[in-house]
N, C-alpha and C positions, 0 to 999 in steps of 0.2 A: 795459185792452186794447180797440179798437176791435173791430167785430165785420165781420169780410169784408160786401160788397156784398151777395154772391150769397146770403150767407146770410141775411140783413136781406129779401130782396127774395122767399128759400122760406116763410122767417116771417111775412110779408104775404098770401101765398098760403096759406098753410095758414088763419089768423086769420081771424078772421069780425068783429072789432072791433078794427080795430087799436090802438084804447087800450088792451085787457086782454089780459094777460100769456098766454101758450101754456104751463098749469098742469098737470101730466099728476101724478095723484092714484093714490094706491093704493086701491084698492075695499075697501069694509067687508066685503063677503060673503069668510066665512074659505075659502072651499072657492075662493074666485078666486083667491085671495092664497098658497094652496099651492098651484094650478097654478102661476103668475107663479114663484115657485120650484122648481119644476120644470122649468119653461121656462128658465131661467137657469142650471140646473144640464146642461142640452142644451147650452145655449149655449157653457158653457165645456166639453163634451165636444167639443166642434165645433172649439174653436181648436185649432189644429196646431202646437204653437212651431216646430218644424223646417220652417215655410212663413214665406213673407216676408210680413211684418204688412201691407203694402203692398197686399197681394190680399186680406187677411179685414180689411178695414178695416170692413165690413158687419156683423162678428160678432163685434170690438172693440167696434164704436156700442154694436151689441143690449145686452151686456154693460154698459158704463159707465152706460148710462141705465139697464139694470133694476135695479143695482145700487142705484144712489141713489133710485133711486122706494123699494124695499124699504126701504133704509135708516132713507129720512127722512120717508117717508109719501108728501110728495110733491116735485113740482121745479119751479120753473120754467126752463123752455127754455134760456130766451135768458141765465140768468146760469149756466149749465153750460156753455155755448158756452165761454166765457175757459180753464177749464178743460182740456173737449179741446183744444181750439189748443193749448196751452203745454204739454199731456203728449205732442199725436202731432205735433207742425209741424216738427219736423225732419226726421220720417220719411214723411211723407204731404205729397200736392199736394193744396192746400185746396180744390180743386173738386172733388174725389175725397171728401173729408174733406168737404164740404157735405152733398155730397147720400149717403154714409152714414148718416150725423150725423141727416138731417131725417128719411130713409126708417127710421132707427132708434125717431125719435122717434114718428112716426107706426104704425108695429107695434106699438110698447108704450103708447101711449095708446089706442090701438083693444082691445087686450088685456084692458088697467084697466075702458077704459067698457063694451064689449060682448062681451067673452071671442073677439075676433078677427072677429065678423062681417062687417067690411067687408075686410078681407082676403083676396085673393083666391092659392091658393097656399101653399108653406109648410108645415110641421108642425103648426103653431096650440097652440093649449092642450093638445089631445089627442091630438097625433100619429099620428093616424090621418088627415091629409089632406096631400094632395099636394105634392113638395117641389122644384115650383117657386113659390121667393118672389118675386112680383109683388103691387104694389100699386094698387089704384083709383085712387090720387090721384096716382099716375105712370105710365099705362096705356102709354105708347110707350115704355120703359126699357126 
C-alpha cells in the first residue's frame, strides 16, 4: 500500500535524518512503562462507542500506537501507517486520519523518551496537568 503524500511529507518534518526510520521504543525504566499503561488504560476510558469514531479519531491514534509500542517493544512509524489506512479508510478522511495518526505518534514517543516534557497540555503521565491537548510541534492546530 502506498503511503498518502501528506503523510510522507509529516514524517519528513518530524525526522531529523531522513534515511532513519521514525522508531518510537518502549523505555526500559519499569515505572515509565506502567504509567504508558495507565495512560492507555485513560485512553480507552475516553472512547465513547456511542460517538462517531469520526470525531475521537485522536483517541483511536493514541490507542493503536500505544498499543503496539506495549506490545512489541517497539514500532516503526511508517510500517504501522498501511495498517491504520486499511482498518480506519472507510470511515475517516485521510487528512483528518494524518494528522491524528502523526500527533498520535508524537504524544507517545515524547511519553517513551521523556515522560511528556515536551508536551504542552493534556493529562500527561500523571494526570494531574491540564486537559488541553496541544502539541509543540503543531503550535497553530
Amino acid at each position: 500500500m502506498d503511503i498518502p503524500k501528506i503523510w510522507k511529507f509529516k514524517l519528513k518534518q518530524k525526522s531529523t535524518n531522513q534515511e532513519e526510520p521514525w522508531i518510537i521504543k518502549l523505555p526500559k525504566d519499569a515505572e515509565r512503562v506502567k504509567q504508558l499503561q495507565n495512560k492507555l488504560e485513560e485512553y480507552r476510558k475516553r472512547l465513547k462507542n456511542y460517538d462517531d469514531p469520526y470525531i475521537q479519531m485522536d483517541i483511536i491514534s493514541k490507542i493503536e500506537i500505544l498499543e503496539q509500542v506495549l506490545e512489541q517493544g517497539q514500532i516503526n512509524v511508517e510500517n504501522i501507517i498501511p495498517k491504520i489506512i486499511n482498518k480506519y479508510k472507510s470511515k475517516f478522511d485521510l487528512k483528518l486520519l494524518s494528522y491524528s495518526f502523526i500527533n498520535a505518534c508524537v504524544v507517545i514517543d515524547d511519553y517513551c523518551q521523556t515522560g511528556g516534557k515536551n508536551i504542552l497540555g493534556g493529562t500527561g503521565l500523571n494526570s494531574k496537568q491540564s486537559n488541553n491537548s496541544r502539541l509543540k510541534i503543531f503550535p497553530n492546530k
